[in-house]
N, CA, C and O atoms as a GROMACS GRO file, in nm:
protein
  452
    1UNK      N    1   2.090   3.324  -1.807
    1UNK     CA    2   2.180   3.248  -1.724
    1UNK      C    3   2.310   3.326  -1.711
    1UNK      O    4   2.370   3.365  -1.811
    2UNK      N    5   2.359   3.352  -1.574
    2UNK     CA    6   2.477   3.384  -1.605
    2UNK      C    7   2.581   3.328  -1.643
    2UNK      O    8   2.560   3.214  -1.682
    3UNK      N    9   2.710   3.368  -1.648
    3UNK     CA   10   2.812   3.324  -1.720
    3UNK      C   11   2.909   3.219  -1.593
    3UNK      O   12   2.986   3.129  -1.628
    4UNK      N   13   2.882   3.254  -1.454
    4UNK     CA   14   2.914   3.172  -1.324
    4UNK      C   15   2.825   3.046  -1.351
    4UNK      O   16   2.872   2.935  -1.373
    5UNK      N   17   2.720   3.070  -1.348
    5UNK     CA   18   2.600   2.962  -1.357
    5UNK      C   19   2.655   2.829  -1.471
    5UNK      O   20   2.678   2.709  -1.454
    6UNK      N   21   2.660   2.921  -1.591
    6UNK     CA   22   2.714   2.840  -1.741
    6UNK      C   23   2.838   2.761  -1.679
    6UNK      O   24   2.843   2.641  -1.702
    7UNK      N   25   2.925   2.811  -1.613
    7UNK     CA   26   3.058   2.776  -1.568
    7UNK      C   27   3.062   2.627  -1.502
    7UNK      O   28   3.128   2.526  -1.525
    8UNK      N   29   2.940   2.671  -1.388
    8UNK     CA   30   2.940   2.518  -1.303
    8UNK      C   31   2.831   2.438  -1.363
    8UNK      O   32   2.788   2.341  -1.302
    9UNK      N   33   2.799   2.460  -1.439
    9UNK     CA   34   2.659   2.389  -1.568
    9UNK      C   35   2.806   2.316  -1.577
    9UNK      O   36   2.828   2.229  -1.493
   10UNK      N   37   2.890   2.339  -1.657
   10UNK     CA   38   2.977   2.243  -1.766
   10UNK      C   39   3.040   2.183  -1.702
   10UNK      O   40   3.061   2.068  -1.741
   11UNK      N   41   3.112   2.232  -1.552
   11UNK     CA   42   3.154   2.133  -1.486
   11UNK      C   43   3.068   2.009  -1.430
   11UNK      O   44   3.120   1.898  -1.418
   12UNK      N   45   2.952   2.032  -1.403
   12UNK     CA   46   2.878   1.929  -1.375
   12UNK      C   47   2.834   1.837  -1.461
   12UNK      O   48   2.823   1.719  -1.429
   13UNK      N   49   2.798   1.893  -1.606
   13UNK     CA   50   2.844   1.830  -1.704
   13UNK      C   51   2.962   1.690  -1.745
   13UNK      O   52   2.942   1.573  -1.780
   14UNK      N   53   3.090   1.772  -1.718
   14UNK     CA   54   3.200   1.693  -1.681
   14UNK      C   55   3.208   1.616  -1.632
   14UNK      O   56   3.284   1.526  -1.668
   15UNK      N   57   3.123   1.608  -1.508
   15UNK     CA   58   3.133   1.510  -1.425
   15UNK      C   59   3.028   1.358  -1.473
   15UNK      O   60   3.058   1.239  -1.475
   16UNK      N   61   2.921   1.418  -1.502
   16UNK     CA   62   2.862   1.349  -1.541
   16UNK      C   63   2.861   1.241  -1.625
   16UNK      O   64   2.810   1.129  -1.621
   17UNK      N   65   2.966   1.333  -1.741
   17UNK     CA   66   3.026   1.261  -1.877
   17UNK      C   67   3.120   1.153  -1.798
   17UNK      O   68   3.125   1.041  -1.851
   18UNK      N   69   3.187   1.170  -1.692
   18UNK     CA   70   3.310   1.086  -1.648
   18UNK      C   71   3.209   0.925  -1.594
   18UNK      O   72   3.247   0.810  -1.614
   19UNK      N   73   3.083   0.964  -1.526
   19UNK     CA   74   3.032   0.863  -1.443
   19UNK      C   75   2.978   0.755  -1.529
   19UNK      O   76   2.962   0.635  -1.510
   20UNK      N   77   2.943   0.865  -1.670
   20UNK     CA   78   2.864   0.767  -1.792
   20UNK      C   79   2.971   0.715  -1.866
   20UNK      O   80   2.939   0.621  -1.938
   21UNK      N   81   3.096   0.750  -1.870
   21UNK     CA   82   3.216   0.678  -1.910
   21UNK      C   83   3.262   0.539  -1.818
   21UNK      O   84   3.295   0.423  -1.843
   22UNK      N   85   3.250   0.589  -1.745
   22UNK     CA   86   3.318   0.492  -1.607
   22UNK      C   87   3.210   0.351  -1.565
   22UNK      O   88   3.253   0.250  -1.508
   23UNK      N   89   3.089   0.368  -1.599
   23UNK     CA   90   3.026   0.284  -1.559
   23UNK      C   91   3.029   0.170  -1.707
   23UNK      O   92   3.024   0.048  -1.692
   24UNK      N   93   3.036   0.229  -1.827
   24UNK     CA   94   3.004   0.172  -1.924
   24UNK      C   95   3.054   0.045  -1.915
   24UNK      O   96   3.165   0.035  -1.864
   25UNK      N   97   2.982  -0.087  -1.961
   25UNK     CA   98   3.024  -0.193  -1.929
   25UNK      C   99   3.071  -0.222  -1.811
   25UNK      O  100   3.172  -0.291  -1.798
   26UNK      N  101   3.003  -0.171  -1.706
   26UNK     CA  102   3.032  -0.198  -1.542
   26UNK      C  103   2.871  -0.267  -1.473
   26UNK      O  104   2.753  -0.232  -1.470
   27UNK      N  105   2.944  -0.367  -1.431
   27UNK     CA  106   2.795  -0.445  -1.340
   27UNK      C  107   2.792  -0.413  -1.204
   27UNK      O  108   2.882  -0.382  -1.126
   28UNK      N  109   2.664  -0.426  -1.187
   28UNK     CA  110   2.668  -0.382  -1.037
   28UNK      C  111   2.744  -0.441  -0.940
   28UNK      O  112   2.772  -0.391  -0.831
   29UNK      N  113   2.788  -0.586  -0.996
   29UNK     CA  114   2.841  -0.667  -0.913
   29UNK      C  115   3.017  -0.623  -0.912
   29UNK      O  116   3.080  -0.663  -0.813
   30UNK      N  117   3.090  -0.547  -1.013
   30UNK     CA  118   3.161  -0.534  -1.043
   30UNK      C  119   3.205  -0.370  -0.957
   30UNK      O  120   3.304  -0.321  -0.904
   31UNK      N  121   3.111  -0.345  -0.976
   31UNK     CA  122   3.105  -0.193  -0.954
   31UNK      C  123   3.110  -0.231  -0.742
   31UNK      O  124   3.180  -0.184  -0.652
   32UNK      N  125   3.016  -0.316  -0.745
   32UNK     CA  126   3.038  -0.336  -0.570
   32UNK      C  127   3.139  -0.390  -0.502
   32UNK      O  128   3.153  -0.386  -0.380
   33UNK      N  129   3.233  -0.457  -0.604
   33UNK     CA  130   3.402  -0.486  -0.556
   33UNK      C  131   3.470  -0.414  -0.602
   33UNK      O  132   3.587  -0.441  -0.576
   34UNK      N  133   3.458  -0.331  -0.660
   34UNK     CA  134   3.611  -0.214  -0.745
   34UNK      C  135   3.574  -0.094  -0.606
   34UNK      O  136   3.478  -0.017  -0.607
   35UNK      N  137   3.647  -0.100  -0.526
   35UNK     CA  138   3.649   0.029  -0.413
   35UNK      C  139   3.735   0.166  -0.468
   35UNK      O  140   3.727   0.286  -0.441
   36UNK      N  141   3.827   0.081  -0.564
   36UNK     CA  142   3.807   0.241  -0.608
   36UNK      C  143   3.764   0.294  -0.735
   36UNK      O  144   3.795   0.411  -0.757
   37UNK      N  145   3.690   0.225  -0.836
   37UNK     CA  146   3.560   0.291  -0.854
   37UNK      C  147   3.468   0.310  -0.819
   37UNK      O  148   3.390   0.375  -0.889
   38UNK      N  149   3.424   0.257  -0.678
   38UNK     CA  150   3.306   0.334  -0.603
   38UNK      C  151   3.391   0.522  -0.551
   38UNK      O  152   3.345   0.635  -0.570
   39UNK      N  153   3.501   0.485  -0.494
   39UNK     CA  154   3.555   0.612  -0.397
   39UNK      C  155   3.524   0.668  -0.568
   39UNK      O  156   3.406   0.659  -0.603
   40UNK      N  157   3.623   0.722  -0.671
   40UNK     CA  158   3.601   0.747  -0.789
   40UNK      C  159   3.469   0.860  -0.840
   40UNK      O  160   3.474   0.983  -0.842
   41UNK      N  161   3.344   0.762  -0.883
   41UNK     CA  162   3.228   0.758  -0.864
   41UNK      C  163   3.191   0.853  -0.770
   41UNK      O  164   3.142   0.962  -0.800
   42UNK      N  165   3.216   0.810  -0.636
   42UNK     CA  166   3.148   0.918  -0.540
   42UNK      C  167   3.215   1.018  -0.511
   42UNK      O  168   3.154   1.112  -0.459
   43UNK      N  169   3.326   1.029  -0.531
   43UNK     CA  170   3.392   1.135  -0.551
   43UNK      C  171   3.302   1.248  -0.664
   43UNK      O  172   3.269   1.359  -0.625
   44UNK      N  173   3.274   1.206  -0.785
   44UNK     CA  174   3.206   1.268  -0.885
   44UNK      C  175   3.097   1.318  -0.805
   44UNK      O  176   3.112   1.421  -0.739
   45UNK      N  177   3.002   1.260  -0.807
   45UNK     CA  178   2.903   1.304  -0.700
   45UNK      C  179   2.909   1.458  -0.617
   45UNK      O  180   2.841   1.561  -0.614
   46UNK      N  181   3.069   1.391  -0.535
   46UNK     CA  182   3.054   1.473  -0.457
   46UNK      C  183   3.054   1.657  -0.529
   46UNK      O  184   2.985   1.753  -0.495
   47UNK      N  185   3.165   1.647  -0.640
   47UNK     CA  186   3.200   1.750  -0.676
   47UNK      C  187   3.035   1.787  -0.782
   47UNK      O  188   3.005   1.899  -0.824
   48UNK      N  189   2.968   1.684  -0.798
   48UNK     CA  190   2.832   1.760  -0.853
   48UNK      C  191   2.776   1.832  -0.780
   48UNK      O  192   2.724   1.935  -0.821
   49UNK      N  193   2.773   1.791  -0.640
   49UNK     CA  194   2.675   1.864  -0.524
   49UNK      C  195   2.720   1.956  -0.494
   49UNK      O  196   2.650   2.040  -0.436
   50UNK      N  197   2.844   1.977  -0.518
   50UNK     CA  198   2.935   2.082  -0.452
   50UNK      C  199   2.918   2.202  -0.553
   50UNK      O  200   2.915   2.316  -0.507
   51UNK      N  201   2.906   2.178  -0.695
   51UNK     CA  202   2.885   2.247  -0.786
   51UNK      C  203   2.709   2.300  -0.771
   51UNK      O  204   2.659   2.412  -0.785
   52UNK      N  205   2.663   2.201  -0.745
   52UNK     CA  206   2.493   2.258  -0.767
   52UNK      C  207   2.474   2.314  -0.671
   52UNK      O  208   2.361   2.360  -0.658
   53UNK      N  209   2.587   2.339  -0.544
   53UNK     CA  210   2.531   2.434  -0.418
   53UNK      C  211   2.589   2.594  -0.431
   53UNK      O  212   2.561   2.692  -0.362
   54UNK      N  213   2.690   2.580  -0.559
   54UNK     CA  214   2.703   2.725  -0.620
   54UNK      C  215   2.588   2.794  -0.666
   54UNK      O  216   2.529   2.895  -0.630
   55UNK      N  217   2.570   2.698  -0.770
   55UNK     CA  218   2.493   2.739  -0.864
   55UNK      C  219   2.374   2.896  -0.780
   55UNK      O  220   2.329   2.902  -0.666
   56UNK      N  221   2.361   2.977  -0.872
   56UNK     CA  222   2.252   3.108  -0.810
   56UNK      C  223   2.138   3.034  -0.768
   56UNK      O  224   2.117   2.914  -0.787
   57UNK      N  225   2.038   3.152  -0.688
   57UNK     CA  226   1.910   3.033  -0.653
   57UNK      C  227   1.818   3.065  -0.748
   57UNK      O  228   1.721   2.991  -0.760
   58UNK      N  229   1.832   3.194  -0.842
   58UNK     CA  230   1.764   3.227  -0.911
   58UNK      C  231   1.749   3.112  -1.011
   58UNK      O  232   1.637   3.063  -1.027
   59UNK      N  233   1.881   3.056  -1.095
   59UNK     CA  234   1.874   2.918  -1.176
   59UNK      C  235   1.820   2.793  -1.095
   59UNK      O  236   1.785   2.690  -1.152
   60UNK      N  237   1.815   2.814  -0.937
   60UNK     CA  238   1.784   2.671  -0.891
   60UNK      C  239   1.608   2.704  -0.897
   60UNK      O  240   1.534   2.607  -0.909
   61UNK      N  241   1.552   2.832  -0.888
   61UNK     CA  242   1.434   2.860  -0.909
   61UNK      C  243   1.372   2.814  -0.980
   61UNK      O  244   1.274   2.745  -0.954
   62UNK      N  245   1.438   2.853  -1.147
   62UNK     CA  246   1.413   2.857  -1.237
   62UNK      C  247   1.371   2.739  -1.286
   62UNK      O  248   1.280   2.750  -1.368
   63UNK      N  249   1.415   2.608  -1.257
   63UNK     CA  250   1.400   2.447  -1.294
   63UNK      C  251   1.382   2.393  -1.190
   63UNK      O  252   1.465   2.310  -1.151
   64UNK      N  253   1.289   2.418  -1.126
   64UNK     CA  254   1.256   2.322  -0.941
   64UNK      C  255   1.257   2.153  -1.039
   64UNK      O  256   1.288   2.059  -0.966
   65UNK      N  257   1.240   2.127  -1.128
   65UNK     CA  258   1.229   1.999  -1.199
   65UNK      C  259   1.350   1.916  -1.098
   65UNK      O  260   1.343   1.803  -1.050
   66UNK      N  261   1.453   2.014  -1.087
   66UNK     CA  262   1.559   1.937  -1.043
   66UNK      C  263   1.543   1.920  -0.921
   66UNK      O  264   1.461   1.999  -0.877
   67UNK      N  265   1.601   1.826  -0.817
   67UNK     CA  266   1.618   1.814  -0.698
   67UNK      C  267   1.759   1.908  -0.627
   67UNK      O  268   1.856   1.876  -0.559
   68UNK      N  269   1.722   2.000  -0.670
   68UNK     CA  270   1.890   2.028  -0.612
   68UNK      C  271   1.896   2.023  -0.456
   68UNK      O  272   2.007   1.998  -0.409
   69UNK      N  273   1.798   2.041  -0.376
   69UNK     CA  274   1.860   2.023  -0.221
   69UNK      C  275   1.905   1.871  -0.208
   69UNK      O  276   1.996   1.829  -0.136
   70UNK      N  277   1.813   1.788  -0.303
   70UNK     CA  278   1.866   1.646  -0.259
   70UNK      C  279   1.956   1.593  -0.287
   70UNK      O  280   1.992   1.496  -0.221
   71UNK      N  281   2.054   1.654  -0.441
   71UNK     CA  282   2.201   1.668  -0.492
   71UNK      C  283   2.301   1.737  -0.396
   71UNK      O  284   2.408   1.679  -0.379
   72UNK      N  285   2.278   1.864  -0.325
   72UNK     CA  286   2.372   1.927  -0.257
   72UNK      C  287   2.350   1.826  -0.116
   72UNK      O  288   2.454   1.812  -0.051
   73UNK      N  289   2.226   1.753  -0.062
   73UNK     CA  290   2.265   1.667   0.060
   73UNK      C  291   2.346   1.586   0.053
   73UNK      O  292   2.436   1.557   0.131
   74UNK      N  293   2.303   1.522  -0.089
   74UNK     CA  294   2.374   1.392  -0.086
   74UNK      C  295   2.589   1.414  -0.074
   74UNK      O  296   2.678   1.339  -0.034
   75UNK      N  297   2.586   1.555  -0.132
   75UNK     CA  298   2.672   1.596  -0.138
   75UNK      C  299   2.756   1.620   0.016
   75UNK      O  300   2.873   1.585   0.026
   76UNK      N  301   2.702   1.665   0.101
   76UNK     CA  302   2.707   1.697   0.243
   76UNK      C  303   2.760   1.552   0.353
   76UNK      O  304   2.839   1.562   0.447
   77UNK      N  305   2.672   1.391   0.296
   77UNK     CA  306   2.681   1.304   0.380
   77UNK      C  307   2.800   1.250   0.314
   77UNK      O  308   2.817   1.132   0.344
   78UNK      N  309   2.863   1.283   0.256
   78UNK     CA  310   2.934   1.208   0.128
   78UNK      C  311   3.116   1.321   0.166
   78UNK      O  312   3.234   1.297   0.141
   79UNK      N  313   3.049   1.432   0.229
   79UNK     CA  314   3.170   1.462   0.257
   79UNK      C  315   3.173   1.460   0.421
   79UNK      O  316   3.286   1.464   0.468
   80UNK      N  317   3.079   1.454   0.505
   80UNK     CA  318   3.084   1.498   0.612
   80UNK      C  319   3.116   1.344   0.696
   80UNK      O  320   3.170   1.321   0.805
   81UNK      N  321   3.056   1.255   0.594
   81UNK     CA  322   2.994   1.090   0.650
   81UNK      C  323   3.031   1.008   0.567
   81UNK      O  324   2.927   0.957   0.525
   82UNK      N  325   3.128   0.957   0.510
   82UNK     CA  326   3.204   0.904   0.408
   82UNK      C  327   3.107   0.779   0.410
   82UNK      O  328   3.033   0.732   0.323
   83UNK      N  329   3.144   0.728   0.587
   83UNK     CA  330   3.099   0.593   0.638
   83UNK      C  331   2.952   0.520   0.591
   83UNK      O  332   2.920   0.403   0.569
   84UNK      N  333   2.883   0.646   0.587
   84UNK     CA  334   2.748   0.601   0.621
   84UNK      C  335   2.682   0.607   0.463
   84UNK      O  336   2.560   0.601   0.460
   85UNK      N  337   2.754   0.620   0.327
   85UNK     CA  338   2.692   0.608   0.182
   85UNK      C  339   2.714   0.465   0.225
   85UNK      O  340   2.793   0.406   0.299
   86UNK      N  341   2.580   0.423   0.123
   86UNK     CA  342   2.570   0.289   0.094
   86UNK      C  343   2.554   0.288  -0.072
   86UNK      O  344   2.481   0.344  -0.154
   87UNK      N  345   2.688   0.169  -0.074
   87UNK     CA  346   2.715   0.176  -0.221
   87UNK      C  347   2.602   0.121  -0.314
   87UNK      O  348   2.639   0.105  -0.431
   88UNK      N  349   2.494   0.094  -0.291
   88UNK     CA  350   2.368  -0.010  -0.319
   88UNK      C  351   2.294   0.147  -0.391
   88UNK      O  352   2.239   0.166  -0.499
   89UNK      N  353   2.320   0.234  -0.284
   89UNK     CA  354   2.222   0.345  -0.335
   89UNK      C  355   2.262   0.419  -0.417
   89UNK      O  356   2.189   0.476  -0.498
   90UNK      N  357   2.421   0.435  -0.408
   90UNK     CA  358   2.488   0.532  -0.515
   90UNK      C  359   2.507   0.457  -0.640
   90UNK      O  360   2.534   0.527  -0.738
   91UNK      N  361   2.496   0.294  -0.663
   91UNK     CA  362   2.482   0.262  -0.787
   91UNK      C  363   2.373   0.312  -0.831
   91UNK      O  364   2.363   0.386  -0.929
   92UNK      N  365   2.274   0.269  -0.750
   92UNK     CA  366   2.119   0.319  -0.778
   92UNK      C  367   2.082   0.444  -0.864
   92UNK      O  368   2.036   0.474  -0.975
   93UNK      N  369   2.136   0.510  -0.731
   93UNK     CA  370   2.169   0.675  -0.840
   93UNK      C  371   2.235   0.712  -0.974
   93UNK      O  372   2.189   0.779  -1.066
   94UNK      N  373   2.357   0.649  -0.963
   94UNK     CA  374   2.385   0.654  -1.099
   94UNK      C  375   2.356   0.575  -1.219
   94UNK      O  376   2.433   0.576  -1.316
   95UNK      N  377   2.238   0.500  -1.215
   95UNK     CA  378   2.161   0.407  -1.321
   95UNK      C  379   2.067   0.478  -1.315
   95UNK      O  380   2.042   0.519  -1.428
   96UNK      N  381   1.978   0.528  -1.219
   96UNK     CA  382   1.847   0.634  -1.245
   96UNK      C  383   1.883   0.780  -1.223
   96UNK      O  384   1.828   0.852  -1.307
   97UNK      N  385   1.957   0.843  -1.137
   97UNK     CA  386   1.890   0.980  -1.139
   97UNK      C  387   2.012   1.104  -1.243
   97UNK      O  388   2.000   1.218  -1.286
   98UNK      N  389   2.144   0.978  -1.243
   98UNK     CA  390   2.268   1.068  -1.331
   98UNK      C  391   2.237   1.067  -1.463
   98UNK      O  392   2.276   1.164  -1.528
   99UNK      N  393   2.166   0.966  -1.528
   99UNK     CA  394   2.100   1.017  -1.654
   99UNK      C  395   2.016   1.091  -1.685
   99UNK      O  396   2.043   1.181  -1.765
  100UNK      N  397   1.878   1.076  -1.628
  100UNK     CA  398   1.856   1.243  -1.612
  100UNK      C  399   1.878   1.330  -1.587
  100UNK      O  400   1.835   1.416  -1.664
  101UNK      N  401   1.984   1.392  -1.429
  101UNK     CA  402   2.079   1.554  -1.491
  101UNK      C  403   2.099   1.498  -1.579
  101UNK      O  404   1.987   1.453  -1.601
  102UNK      N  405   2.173   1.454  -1.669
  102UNK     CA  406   2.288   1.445  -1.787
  102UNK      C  407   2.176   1.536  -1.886
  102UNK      O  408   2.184   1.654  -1.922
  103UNK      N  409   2.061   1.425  -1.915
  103UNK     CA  410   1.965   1.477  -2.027
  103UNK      C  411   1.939   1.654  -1.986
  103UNK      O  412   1.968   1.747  -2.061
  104UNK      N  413   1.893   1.665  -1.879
  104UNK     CA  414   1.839   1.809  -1.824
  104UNK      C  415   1.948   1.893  -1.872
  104UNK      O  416   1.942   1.966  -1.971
  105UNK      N  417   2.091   1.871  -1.762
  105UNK     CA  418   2.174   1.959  -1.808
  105UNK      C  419   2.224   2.010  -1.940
  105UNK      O  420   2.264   2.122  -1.972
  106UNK      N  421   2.210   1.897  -2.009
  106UNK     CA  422   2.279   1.909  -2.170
  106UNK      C  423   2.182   1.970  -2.259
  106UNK      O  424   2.222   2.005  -2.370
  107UNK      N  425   2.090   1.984  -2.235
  107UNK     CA  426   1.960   2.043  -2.307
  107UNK      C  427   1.944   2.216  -2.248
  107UNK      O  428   1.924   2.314  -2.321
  108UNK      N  429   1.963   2.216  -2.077
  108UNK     CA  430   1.990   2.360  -2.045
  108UNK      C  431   2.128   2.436  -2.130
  108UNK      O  432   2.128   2.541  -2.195
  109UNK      N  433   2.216   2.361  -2.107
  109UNK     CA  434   2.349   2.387  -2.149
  109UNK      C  435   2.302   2.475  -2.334
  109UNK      O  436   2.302   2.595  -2.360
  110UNK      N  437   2.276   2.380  -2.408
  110UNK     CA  438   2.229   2.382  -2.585
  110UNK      C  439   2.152   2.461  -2.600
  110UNK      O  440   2.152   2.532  -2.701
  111UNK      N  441   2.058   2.475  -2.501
  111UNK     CA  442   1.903   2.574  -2.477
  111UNK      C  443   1.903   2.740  -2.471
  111UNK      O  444   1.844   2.826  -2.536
  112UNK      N  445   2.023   2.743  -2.331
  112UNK     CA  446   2.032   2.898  -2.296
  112UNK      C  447   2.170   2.969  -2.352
  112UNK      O  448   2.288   2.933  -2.344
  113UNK      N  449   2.119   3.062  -2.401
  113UNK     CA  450   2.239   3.162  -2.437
  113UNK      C  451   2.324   3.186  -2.298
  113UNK      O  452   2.423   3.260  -2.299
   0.00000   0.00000   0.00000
């Protein structure tokens, strides 16, 4: 892995750590009236996608496990289309698919020199 790669690994990391902080003791119902912990939240997001569209393609090769085109899209409608996220799905996401990066990343992170 390179040492660029490692770089935006930890920031995404970061981010991650912030969403699993931020949600803790947050209901969906809670989470769907706090507008600005949704903006917040998707803000995180955004800077994940933005990070995983650095990342080399050789590392995106390397773990197809991940979805990364569907992280860097989501990343794309989120900056291009503020309007059109639906907050239903980005809770969604971050109850199912931000815990797994978290697990993936933190295990790549511990894993590779």
């Amino acid at each position: 892995m390179t040492e660029r790669d490692r770089s935006i690994l930890v920031r995404i990391a970061d981010e991650l750590h912030y969403i699993k902080k931020a949600i803790a003791n947050i209901s969906r119902d809670n989470f769907m009236r706090d507008d600005t912990l949704q903006r917040a939240l998707t803000m995180s997001i955004l800077t994940i996608g933005e990070c995983a569209n650095r990342l080399t393609d050789v590392l995106k090769d390397n773990y197809p496990q991940i979805e990364w085109t569907q992280i860097v899209a989501v990343r794309n409608i989120a900056t291009h289309g503020y309007w059109q996220l639906d907050m239903r799905q980005i809770w969604q996401a971050i109850l199912e698919d931000i815990p797994k990066l978290n697990e993936f990343i933190s295990e790549l992170l511990t894993d590779t020199p």
